[in-house]
C-alpha atoms as an extended CHARMM CRD file, in Angstrom:
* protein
*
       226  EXT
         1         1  UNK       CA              0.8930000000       -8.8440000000       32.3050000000  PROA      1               0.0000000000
         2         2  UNK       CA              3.7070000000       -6.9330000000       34.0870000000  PROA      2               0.0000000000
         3         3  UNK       CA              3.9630000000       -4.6430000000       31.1850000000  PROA      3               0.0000000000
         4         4  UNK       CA              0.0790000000       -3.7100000000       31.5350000000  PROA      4               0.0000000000
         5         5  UNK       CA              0.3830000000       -0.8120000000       33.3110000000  PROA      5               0.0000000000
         6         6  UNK       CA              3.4940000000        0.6050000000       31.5600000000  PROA      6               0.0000000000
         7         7  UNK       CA              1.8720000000        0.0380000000       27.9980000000  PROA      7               0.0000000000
         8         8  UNK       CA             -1.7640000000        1.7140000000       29.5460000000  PROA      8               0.0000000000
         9         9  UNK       CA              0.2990000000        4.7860000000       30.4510000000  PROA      9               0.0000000000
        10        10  UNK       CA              2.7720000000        4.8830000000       27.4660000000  PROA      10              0.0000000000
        11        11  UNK       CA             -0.9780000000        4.4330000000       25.0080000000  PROA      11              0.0000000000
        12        12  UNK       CA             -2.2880000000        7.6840000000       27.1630000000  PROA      12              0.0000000000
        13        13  UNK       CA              0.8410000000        9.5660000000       26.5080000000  PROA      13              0.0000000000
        14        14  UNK       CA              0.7920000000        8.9300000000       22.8290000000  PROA      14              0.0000000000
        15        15  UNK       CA             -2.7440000000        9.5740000000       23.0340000000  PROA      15              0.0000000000
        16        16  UNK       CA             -2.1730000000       13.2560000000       24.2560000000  PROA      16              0.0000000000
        17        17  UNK       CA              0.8460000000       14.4440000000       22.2310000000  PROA      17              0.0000000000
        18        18  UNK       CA             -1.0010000000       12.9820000000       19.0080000000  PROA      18              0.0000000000
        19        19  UNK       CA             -1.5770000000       15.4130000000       16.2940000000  PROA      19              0.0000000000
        20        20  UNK       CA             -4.7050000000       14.5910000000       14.9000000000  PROA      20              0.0000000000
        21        21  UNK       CA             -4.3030000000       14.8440000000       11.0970000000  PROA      21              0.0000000000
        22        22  UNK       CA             -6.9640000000       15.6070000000        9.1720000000  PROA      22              0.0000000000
        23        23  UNK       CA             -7.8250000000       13.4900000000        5.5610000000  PROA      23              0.0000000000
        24        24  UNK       CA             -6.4290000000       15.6530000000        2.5540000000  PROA      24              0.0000000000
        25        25  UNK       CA             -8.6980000000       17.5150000000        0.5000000000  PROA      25              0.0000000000
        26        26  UNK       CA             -9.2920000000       17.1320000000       -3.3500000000  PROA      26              0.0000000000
        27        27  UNK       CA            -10.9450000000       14.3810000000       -5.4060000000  PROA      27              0.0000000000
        28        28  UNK       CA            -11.9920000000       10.9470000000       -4.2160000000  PROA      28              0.0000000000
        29        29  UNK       CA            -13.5040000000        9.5490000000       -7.4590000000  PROA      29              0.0000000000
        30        30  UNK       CA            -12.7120000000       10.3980000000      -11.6580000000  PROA      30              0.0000000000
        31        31  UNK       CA            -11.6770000000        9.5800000000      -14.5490000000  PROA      31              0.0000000000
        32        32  UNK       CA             -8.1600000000       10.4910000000      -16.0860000000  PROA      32              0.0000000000
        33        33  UNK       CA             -5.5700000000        9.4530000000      -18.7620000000  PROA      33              0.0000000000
        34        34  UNK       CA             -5.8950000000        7.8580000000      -22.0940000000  PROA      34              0.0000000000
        35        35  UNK       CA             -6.0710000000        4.0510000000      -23.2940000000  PROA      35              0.0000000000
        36        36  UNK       CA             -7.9780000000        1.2040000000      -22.0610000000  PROA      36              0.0000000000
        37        37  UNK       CA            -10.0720000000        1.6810000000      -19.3060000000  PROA      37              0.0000000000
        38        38  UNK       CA             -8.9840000000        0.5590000000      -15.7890000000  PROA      38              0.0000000000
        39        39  UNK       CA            -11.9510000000        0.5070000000      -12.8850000000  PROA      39              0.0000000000
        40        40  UNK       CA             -9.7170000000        0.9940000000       -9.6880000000  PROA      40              0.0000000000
        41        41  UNK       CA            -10.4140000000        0.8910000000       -6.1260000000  PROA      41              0.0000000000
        42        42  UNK       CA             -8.5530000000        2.0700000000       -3.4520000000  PROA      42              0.0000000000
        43        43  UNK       CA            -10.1740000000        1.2650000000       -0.0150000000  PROA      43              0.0000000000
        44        44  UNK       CA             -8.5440000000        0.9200000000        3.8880000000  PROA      44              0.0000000000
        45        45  UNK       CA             -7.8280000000        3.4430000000        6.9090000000  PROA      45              0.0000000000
        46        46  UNK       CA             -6.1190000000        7.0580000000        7.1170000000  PROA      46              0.0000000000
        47        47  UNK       CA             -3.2120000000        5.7320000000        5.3550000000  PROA      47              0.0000000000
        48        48  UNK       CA             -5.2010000000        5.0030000000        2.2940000000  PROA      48              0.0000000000
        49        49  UNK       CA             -7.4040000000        7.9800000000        2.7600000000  PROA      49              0.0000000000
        50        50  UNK       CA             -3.8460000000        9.8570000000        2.4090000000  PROA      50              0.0000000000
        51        51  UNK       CA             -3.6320000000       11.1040000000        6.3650000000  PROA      51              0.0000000000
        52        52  UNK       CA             -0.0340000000       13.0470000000        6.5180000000  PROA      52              0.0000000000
        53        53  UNK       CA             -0.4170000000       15.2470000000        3.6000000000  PROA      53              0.0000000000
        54        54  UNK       CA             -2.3860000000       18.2180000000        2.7300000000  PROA      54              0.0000000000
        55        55  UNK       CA             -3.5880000000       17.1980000000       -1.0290000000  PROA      55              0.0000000000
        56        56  UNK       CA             -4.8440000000       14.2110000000       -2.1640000000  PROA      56              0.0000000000
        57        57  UNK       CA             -2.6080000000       14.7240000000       -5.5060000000  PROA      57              0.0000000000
        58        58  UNK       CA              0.2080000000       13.9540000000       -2.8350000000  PROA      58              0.0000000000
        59        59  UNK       CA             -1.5340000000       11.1350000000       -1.5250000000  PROA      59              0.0000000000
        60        60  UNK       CA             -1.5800000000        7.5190000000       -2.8190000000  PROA      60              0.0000000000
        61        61  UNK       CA             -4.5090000000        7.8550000000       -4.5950000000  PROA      61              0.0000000000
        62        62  UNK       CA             -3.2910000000       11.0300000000       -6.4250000000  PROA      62              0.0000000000
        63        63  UNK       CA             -0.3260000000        9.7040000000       -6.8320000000  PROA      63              0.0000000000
        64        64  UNK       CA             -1.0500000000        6.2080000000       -8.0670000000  PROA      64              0.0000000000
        65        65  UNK       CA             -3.7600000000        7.1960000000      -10.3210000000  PROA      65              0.0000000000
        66        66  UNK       CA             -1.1070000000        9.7180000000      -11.8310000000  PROA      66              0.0000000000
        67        67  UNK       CA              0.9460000000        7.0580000000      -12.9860000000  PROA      67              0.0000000000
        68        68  UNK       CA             -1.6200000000        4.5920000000      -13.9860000000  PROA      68              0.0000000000
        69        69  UNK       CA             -2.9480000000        6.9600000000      -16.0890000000  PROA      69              0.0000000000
        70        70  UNK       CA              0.2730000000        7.5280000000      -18.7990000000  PROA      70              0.0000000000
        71        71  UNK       CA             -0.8950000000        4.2570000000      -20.2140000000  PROA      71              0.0000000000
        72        72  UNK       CA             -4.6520000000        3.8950000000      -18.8580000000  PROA      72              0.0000000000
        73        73  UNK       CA             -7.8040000000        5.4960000000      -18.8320000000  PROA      73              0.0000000000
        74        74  UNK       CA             -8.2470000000        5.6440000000      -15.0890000000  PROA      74              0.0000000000
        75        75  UNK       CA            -11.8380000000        5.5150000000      -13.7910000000  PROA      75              0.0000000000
        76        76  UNK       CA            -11.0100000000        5.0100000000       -9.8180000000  PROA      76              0.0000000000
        77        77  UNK       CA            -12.7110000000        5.8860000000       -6.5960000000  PROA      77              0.0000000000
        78        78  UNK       CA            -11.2520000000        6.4640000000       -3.3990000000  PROA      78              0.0000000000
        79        79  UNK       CA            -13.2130000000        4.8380000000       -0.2170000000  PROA      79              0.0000000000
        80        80  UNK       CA            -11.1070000000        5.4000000000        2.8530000000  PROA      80              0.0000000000
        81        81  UNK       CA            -11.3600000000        6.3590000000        5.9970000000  PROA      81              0.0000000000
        82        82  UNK       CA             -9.5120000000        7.2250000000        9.3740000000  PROA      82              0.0000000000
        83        83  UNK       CA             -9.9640000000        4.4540000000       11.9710000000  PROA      83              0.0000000000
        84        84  UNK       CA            -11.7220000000        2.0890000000        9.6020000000  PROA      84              0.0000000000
        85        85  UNK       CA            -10.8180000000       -2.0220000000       10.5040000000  PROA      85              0.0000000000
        86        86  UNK       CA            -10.9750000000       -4.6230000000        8.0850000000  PROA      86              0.0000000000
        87        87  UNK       CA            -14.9690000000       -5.0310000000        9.3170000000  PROA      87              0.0000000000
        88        88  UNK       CA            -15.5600000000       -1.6300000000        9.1720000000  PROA      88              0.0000000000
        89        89  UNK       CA            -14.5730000000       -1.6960000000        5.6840000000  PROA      89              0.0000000000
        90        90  UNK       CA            -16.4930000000       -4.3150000000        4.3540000000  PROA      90              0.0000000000
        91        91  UNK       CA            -19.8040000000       -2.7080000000        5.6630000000  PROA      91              0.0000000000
        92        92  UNK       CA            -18.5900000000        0.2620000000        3.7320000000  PROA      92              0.0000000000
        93        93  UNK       CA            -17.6300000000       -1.5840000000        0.6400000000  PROA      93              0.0000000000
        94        94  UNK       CA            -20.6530000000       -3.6010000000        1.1170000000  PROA      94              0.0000000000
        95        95  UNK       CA            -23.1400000000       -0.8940000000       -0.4030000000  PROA      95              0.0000000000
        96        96  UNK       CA            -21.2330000000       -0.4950000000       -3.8070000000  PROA      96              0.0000000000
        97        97  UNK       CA            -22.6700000000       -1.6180000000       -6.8780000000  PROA      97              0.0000000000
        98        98  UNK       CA            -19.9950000000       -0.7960000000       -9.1160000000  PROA      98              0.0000000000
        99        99  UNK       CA            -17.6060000000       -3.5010000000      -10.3400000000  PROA      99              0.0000000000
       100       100  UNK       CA            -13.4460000000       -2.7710000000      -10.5300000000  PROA      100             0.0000000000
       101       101  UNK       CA            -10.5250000000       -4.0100000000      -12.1700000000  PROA      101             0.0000000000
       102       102  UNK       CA             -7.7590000000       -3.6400000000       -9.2930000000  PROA      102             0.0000000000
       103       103  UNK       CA             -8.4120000000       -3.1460000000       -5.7600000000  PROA      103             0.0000000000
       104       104  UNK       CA             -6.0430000000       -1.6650000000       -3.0360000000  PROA      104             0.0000000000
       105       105  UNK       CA             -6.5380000000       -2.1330000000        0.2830000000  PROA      105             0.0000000000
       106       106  UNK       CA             -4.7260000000       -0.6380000000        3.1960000000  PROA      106             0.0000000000
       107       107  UNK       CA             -5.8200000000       -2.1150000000        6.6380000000  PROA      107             0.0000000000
       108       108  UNK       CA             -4.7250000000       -3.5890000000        9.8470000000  PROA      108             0.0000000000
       109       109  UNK       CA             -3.3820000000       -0.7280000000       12.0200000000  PROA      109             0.0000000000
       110       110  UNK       CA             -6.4960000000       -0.5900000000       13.3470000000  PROA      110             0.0000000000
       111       111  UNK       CA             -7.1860000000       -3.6520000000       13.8630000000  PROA      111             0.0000000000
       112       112  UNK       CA             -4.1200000000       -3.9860000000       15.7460000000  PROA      112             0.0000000000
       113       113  UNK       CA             -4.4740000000       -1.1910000000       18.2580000000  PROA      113             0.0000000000
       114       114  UNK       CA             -8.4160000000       -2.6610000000       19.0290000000  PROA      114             0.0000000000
       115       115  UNK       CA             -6.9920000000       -5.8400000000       19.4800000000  PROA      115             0.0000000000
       116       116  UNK       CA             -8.0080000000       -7.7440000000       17.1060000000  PROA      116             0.0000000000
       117       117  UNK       CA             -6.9190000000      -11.4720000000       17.1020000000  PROA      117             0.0000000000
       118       118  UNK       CA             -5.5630000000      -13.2320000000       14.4120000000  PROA      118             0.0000000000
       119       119  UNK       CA             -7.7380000000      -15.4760000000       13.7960000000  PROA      119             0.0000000000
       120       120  UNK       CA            -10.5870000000      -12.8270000000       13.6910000000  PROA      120             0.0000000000
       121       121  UNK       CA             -8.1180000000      -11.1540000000       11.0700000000  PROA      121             0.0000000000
       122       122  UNK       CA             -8.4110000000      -14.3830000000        8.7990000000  PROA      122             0.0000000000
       123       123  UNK       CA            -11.7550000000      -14.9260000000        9.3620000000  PROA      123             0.0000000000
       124       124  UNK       CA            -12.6480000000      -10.8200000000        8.1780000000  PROA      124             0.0000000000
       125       125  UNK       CA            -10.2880000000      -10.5820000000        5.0890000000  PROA      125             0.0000000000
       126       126  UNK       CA            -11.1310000000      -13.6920000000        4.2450000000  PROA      126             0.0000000000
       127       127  UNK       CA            -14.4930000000      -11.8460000000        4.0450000000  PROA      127             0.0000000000
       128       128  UNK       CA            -13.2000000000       -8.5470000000        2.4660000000  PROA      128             0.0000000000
       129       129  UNK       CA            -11.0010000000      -10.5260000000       -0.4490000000  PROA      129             0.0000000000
       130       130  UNK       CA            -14.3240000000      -12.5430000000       -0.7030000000  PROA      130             0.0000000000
       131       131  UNK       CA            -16.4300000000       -9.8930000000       -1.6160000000  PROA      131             0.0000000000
       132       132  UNK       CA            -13.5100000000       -7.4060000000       -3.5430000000  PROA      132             0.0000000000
       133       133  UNK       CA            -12.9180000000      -10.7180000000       -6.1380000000  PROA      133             0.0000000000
       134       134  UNK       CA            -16.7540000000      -12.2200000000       -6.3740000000  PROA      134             0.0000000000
       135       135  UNK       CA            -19.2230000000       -9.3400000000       -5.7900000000  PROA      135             0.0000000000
       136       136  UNK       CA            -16.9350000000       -6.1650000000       -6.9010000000  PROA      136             0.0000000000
       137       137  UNK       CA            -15.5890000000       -8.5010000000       -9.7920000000  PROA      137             0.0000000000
       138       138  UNK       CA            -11.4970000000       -7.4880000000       -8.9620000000  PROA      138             0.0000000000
       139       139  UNK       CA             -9.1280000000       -9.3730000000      -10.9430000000  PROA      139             0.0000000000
       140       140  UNK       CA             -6.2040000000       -7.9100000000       -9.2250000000  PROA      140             0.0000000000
       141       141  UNK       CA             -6.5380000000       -7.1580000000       -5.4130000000  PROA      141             0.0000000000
       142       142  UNK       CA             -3.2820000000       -5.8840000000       -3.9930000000  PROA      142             0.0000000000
       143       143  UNK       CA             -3.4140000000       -6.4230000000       -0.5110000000  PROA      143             0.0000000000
       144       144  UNK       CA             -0.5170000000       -3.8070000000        1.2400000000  PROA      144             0.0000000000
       145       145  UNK       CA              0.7340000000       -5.3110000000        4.1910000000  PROA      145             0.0000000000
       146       146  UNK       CA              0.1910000000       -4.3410000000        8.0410000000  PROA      146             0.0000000000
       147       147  UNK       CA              2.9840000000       -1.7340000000        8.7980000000  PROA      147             0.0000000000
       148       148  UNK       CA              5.8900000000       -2.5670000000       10.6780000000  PROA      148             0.0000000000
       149       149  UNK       CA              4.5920000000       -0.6090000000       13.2100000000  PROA      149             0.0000000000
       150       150  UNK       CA              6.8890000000       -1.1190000000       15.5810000000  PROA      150             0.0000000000
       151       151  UNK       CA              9.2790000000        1.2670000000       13.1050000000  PROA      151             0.0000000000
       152       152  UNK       CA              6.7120000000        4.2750000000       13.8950000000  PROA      152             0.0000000000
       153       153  UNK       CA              8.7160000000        7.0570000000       15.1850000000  PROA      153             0.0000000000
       154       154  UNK       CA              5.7540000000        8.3180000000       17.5280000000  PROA      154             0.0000000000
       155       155  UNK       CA              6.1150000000        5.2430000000       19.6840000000  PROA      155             0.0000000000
       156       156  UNK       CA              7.9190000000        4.4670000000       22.7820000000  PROA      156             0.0000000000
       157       157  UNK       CA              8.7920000000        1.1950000000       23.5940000000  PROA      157             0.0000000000
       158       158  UNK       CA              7.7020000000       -1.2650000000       24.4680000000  PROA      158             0.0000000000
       159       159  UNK       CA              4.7120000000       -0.0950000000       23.3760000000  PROA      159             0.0000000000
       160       160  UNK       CA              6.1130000000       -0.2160000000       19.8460000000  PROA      160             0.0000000000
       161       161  UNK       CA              7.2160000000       -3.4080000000       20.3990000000  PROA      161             0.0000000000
       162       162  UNK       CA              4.1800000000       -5.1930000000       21.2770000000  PROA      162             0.0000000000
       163       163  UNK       CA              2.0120000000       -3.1330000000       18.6300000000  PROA      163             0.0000000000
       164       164  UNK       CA              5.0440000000       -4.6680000000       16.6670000000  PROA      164             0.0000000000
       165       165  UNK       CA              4.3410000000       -7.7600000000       17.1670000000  PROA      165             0.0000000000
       166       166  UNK       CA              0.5380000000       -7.9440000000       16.8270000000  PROA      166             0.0000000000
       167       167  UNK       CA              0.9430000000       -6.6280000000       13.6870000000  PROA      167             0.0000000000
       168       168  UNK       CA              3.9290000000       -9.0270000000       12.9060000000  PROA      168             0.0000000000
       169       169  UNK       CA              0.9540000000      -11.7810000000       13.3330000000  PROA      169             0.0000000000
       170       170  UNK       CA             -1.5770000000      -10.4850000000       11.4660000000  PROA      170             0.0000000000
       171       171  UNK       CA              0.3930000000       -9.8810000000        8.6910000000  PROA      171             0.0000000000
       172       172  UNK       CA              1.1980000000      -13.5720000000        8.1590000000  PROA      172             0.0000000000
       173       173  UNK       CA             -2.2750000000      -13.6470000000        8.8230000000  PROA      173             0.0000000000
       174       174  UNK       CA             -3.2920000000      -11.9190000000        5.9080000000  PROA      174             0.0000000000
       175       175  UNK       CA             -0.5590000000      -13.4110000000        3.6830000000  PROA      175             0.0000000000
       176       176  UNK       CA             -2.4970000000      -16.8140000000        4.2720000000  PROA      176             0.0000000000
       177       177  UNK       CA             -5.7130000000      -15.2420000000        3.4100000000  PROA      177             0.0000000000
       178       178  UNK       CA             -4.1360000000      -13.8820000000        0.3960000000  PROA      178             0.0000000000
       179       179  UNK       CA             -2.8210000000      -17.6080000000       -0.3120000000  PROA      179             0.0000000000
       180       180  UNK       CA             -6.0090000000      -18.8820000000       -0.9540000000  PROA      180             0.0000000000
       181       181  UNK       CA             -7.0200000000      -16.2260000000       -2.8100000000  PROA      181             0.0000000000
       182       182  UNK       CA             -5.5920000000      -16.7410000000       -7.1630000000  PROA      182             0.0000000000
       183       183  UNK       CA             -6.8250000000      -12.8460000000       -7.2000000000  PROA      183             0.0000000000
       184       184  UNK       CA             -5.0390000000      -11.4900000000       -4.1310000000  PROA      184             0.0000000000
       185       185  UNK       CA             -2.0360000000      -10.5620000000       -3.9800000000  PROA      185             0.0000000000
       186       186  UNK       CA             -0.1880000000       -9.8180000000       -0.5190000000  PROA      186             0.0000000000
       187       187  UNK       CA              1.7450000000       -6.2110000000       -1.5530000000  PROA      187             0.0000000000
       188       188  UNK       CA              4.9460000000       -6.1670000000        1.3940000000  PROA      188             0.0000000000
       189       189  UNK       CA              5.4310000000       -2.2060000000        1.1060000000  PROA      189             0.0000000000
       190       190  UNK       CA              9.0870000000       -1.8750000000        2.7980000000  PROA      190             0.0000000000
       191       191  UNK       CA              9.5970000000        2.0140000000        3.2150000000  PROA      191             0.0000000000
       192       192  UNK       CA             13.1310000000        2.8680000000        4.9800000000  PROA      192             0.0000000000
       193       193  UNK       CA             13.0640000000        3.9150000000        8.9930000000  PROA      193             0.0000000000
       194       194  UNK       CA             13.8930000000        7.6730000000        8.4970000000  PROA      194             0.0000000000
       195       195  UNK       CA             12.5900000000       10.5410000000        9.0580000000  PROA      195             0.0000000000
       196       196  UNK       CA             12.1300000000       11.7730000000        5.7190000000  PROA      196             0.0000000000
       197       197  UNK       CA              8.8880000000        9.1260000000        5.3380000000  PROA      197             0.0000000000
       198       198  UNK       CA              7.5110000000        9.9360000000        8.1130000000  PROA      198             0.0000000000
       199       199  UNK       CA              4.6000000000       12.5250000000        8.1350000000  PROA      199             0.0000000000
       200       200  UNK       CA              5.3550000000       15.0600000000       11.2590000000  PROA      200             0.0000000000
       201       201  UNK       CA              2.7780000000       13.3780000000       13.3530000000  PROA      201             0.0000000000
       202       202  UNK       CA              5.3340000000       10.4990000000       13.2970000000  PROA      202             0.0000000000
       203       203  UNK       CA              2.3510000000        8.0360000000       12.6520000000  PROA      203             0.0000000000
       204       204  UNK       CA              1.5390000000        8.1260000000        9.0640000000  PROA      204             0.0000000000
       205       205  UNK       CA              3.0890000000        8.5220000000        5.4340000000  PROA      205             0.0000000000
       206       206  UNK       CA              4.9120000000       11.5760000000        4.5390000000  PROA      206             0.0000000000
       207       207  UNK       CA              4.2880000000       12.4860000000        0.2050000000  PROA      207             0.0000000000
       208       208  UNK       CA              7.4610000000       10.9130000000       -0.0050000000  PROA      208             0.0000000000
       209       209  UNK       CA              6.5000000000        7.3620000000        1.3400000000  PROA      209             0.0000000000
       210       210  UNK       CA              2.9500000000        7.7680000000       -0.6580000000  PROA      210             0.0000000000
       211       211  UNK       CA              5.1720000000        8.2440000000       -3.6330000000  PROA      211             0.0000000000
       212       212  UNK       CA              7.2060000000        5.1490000000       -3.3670000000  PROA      212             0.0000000000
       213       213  UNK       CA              4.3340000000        3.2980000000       -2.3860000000  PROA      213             0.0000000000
       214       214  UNK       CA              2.2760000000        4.2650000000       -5.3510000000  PROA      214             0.0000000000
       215       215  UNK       CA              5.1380000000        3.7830000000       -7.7640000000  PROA      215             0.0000000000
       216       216  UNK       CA              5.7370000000       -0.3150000000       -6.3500000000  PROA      216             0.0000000000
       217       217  UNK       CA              1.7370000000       -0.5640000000       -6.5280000000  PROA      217             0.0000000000
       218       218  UNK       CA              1.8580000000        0.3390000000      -10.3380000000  PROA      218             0.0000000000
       219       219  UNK       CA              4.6020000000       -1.3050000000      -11.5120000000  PROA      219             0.0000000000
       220       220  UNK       CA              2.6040000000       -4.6440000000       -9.8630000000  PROA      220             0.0000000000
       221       221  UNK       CA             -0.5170000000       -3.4230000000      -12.0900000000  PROA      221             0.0000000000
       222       222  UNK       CA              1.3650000000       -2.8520000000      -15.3700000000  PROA      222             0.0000000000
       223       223  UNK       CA              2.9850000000       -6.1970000000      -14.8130000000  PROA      223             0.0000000000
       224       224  UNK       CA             -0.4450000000       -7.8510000000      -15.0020000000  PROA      224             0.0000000000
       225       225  UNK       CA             -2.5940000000       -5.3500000000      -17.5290000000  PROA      225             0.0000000000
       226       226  UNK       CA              0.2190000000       -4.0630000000      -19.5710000000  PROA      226             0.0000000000
């Protein structure tokens, strides 16, 4: 409770030097590559919508489906957006009537920073892994891990530190869900501290991080469809 007022006026600060990024322009949805045909989905916040970069070739859908596609035929679809929680996107994801071979998801920033609890993480991708493996038919669902955001160059501490921590807990959080779940599997991205993978709002992926995050999140799908 001490820390209340120091974390209010550290969360206004950030607030105000933020550079708001804007989503990356190009393709959300296609079909690419040669071989058998892989349905994937890649759904979560700005970091799966590819905030930090200007293309969405540089992005991690760009990027993933670029790989994927020297041994598949790609047909993938891109449903992300800034500020989106795990609820949010399952009322998104809830209108789709396609079905998908591997889903990606990228969530939990947001739910950190809107305090979320944990338990109300559980209880929501419970819900989203729930829907991604029955309705949406995924036989892989690679579940990326809530950032270390305590690692995010664009916060003070101890700001970063409790944002830390909250999303410390709802990452084992979401590695439980993903325990019950044969389909689901929780994806631990570990991207070095440096600037170099940092986009230059100090909040989000640089092309360099999307890179090394796509290239992990492939090598996991050709392990189980090659």
């Amino acid at each position: 409770m001490p820390l209340v007022p120091v974390l209010a006026a550290q969360a206004i600060g950030v607030r105000r030097r933020a550079q708001l990024l804007d989503e990356p322009s190009g393709p959300r949805a296609g079909r690419i590559g040669t071989g058998p045909t892989l349905r994937l989905l890649i759904t979560g916040d700005s970091s799966a919508a590819g905030v930090g970069v200007d293309q969405q070739a540089q992005a991690l859908s760009g990027q993933l489906v670029g790989l994927l596609s020297k041994a598949f035929t790609v047909e993938w679809r891109l449903e992300a957006t800034t500020g989106h929680t795990t609820r949010d996107a399952i009322q998104n994801l809830s209108r789709l009537e396609e079905s998908f071979d591997v889903v990606v998801t990228a969530l939990g920033v947001n739910d950190v920073t809107r305090c979320v609890t944990r338990n109300q993480f559980i209880n929501r991708q419970s819900d989203l892994m729930g829907l991604l493996t029955n309705r949406l038919g995924a036989s892989q669902v690679l579940a990326t891990g809530v950032p270390q955001m305590d690692l995010f160059p664009a916060l003070p501490n101890p700001l970063a530190w409790v944002l830390g921590e909250q999303a410390r807990r709802l990452d084992t959080g979401l590695a439980h869900v993903a325990s019950q779940f044969p389909h689901v599997h929780h994806f631990k991205l570990a991207i070095p501290p440096e600037p170099a993978y940092a986009a230059q709002d100090g909040y989000h992926p640089s092309a360099l991080a999307y890179r090394i995050w796509a290239q992990m999140l492939a090598d996991e799908v050709f392990v189980r469809f090659g």
